[in-house]
N, C-alpha and C positions, 0 to 999 in steps of 0.2 A: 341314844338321843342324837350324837351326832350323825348318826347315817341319816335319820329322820330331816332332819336339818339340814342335812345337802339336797336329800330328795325332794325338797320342797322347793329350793333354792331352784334344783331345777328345774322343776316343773313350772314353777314363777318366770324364769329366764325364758321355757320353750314356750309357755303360752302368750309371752308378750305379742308378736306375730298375729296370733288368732286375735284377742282380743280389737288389738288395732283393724281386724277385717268385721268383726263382731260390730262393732258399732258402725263403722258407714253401713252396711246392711241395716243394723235394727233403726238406724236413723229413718232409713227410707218404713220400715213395718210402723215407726213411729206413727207417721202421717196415717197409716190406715187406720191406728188405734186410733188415733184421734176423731175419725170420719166414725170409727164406730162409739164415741162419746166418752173415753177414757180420759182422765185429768193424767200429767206425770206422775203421778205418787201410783194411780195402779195399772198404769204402762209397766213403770219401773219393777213392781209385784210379779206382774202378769210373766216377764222377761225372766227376772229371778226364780221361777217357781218351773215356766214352762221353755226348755231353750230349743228352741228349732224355729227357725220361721217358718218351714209347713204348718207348725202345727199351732202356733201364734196367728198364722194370717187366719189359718179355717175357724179359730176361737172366736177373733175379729167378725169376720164372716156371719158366725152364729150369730153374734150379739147385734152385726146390722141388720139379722133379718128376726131377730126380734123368736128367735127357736128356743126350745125348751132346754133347760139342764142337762138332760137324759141324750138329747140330744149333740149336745158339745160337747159330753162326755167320748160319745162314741164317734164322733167325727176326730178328735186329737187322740183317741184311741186307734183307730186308723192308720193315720199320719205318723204317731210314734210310736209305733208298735216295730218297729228295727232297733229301738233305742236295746229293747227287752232283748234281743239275739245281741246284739254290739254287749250288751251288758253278763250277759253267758259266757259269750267268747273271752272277753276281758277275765272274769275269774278264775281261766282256769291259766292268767299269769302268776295269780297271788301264790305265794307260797301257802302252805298247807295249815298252817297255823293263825292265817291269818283270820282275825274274826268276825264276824256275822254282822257289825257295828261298822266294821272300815269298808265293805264290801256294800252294804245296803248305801252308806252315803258317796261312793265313787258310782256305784251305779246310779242313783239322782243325777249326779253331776255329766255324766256321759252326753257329749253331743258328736259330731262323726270326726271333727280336729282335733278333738282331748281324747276319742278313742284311739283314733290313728296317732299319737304320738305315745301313747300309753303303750298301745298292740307292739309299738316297733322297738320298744327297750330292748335290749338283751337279759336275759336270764329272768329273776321273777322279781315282779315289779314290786314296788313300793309304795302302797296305796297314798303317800305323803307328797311323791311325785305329783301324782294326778291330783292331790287338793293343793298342789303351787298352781298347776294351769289353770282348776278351775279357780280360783282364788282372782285372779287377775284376769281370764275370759269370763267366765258370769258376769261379773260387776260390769264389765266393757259393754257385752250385751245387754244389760239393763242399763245403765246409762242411756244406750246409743234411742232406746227405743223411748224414754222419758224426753229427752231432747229433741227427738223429732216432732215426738206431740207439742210442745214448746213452739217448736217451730211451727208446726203447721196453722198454733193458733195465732202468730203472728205475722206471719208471711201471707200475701195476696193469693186470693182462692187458687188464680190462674196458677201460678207455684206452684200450690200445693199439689193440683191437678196434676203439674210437668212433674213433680218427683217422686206422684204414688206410682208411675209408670216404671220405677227405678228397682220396684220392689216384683213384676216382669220379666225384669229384666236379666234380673238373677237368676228364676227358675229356669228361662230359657238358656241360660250359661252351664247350668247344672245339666238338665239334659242333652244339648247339643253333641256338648263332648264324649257323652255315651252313648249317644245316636251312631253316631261316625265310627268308633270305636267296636259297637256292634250290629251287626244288620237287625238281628233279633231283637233286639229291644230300643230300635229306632223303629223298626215294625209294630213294636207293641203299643210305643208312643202316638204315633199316627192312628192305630188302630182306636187308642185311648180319646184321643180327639173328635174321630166324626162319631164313635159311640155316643160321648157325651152329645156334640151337637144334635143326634137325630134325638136322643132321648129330650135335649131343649125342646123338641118340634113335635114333642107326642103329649095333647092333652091328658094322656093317663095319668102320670105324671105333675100334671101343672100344683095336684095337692101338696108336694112335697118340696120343702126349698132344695135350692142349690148346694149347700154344703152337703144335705144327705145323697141327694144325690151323685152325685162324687165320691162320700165315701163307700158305697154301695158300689156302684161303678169301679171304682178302686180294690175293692173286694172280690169282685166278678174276674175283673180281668187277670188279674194279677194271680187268680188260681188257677185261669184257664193259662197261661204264659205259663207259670208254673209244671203243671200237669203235662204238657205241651211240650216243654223246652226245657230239659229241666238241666241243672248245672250240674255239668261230669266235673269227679273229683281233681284233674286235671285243671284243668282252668277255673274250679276254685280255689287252687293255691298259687296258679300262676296270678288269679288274682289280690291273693293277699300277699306276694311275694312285690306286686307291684305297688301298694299300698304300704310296705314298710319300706321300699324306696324313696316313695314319694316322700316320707314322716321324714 
């Protein structure tokens, strides 16, 4: 019981950090919820249930353009469908006994800073660790994204306008660094961009909203990169060896 109790303790202490960065991001996805007509009670839901902002913005997304279930299903199937690999790699920290019950609820809870702090433990982890982090990042994350809608219904449009830009602003932070880092998949990115804009520019097309499109696109590319470039066992542990550095 007490080792339960410290591993939670610290998993609560390391996720203090994320959570604090959890909510200025979901503040700014706030405002999108809110443009796609979400009250805070299921902002806060939506955050709780689904934690990525990929896969929260494309939900959003769906629901401005008014797309069917089937289809926001397979758009945030998409987008977090790494969670399901991040969630593989994680179990095989658990020690051997661990059960079917601690394992299904740390994988819900997985987003890429409670795997990367989980991944870089030593020895085999304690499934109580990772419910301290998620315990005090979830909540931070939901929070952040209820308050933004708050916000945005009380702040002047122009506002709201300047700080759905902020939500931009991130994903461009997230890939730049891995731009530079690799040529190959600052290639792929670029490559991912005028795709998309020629497919904007082709009436074939015009049937199908934007989210599908993306995730389609997203699908396309990402097997042909794949197939194409595919990661030697070498520099995938160089980069997970640079991943438990960073934790």
């Amino acid at each position: 019981m007490n080792r339960n109790k410290n591993a939670f303790t610290n998993g609560l202490r390391d996720g203090i950090p994320i959570a604090l960065g959890y909510f200025a991001v979901a503040f700014s996805l706030g405002i999108v919820a809110k443009k796609a007509g979400l009250n805070p009670f299921q902002g806060f839901l939506s955050s709780l249930l689904n934690h990525a902002s990929a896969g929260e913005y494309a939900e959003f997304t769906v629901i401005i353009a008014n797309a069917p279930y089937a289809e926001m299903a397979f758009v945030i199937l998409v987008t977090n469908i790494r969670y399901m690999l991040m969630s593989c790699a994680l179990s095989q920290k658990f020690h051997t006994d661990t059960s079917l019950i601690h394992r299904f609820f740390v994988g819900f809870g997985i987003t890429d800073e409670i795997f990367g702090i989980s991944i870089g433990r030593t020895g085999t982890l304690n499934p109580y660790y990772t419910y301290g982090a998620m315990a005090i990042a979830l909540p931070g994350w939901s929070l952040g994204t209820a308050i933004g809608i708050v916000a945005g219904n009380i702040l002047p449009p122009s506002i709201v306008s300047a700080l759905s830009v902020a939500l931009y602003g991130m994903f461009i932070a997230i890939i730049i660094p891995a731009a530079k880092a690799n040529h190959i998949v600052g290639g792929v990115i670029i490559t991912s961009f005028l795709v998309s804009f020629a497919v904007s520019k082709i009436t074939l097309f015009d049937h199908m909203s934007d989210s599908m499109k993306i995730s389609i696109l997203t699908v396309i590319i990402a097997g042909f990169a794949a197939a194409l470039f595919p990661v030697k066992d070498n520099e995938q542990h160089t980069a997970e060896d640079s991943n438990k550095e960073a934790s």
